[in-house]
C-alpha positions as CSV (number, residue, x, y, z in Angstrom):
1,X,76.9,139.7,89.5
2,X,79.9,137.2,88.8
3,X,82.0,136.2,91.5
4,X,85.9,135.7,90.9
5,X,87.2,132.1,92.1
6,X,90.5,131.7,91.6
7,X,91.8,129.1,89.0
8,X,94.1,127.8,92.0
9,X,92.1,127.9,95.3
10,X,94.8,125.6,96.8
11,X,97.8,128.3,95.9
12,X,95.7,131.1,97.8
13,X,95.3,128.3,100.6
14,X,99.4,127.7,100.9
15,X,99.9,131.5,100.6
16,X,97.3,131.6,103.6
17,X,99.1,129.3,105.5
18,X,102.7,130.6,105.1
19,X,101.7,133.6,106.1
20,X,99.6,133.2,109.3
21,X,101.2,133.2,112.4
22,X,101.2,129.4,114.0
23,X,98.6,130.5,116.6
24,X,96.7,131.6,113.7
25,X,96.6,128.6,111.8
26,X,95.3,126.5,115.2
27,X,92.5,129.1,115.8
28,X,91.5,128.8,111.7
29,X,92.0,124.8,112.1
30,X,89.9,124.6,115.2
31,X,87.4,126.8,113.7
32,X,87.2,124.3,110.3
33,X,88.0,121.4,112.0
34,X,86.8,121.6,115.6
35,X,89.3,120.5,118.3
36,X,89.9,117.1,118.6
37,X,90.7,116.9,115.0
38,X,93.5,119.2,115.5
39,X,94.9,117.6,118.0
40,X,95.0,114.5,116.2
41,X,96.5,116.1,113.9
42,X,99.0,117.7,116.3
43,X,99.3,114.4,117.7
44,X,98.2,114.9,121.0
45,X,95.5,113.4,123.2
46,X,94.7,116.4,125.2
47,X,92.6,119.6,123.7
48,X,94.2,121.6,126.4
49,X,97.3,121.6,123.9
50,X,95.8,122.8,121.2
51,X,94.1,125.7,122.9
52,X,97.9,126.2,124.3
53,X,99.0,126.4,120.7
54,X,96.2,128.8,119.5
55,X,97.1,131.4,122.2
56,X,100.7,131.5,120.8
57,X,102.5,128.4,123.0
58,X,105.5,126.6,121.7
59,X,104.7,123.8,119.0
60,X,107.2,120.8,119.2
61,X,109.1,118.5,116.7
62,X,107.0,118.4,113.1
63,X,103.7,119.6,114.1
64,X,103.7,122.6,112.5
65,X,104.4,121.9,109.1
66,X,101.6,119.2,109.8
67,X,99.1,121.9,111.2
68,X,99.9,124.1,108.6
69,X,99.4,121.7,105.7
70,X,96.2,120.4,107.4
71,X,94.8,124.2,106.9
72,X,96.2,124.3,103.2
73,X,94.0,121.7,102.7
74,X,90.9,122.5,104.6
75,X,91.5,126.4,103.1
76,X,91.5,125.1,100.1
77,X,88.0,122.8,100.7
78,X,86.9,125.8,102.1
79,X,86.0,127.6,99.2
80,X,83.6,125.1,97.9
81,X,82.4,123.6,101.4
82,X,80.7,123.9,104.8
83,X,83.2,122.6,107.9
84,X,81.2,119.7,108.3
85,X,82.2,118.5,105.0
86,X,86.0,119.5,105.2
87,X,85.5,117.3,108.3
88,X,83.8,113.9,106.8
89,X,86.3,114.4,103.3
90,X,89.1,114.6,105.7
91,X,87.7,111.4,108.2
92,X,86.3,109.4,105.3
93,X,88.3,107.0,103.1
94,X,89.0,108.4,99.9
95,X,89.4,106.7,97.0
96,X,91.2,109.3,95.7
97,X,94.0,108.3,97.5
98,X,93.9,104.6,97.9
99,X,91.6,104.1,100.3
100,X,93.6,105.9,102.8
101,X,92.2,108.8,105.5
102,X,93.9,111.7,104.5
103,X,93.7,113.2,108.1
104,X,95.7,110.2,109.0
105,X,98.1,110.4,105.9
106,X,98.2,113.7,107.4
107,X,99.5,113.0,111.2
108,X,101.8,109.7,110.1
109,X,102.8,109.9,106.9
110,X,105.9,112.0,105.7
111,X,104.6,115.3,104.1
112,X,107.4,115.5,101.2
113,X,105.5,112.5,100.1
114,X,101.9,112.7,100.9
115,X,101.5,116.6,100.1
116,X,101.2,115.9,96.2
117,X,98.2,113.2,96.6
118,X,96.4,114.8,99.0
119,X,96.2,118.1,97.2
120,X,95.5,116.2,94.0
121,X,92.8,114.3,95.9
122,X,91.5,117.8,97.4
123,X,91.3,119.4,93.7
124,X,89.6,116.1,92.1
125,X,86.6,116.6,95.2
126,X,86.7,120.3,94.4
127,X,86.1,119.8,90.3
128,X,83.8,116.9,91.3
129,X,81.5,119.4,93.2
């Protein structure tokens, strides 16, 4: 039996991610990702936020769109990988993108910019699988 993968797994990922509630995409996130990763992501030292965030407390400044894009990506690895890979592809350098950590790119760098690399990046690993 065939299985249908879509021809855009990272669309399905951002329609995922627009439409989860915020406490939503923490509990996915933490689940891919585990928690310290998220809250470096978030930009926090403390794990105690995140599990704040993932019971439905208040997210401030630009973490959001951050945590959000951070599961569009993951999502979208998802499809063809185990967490533990989302995790090292995420950690690792990638050459991909210049040598750069994309869960770095991720916390620091300004979205707007970084978004259309790091999806690129995500969907060369993806046909390179």
């Amino acid at each position: 039996m065939a299985t249908f993968s879509p021809a855009r797994p990272d669309l399905t990922a951002h329609q995922k991610a627009l439409r989860m509630s915020t406490a939503d995409v923490v509990q996915q996130l933490v689940a891919l990702l585990g928690r310290k990763l998220t809250a470096y992501i978030g930009g926090v030292k403390d794990v105690r936020a995140v599990d704040r965030w993932a019971a439905g407390g208040e997210i401030y400044g630009d973490v959001e769109p951050r945590l959000r894009f951070a599961f569009q990506v993951a999502e979208t690895l998802a499809g063809h990988d185990s967490p533990a890979v989302i995790q090292a592809w995420l950690t690792g350098v990638n050459p991909e993108l210049g040598d750069r950590v994309p869960v770095r790119l991720i916390r620091e760098g300004d979205l707007h910019v970084i978004a259309p690399s790091l999806l690129g990046a995500a969907r060369a690993f993806i046909a390179g699988a």
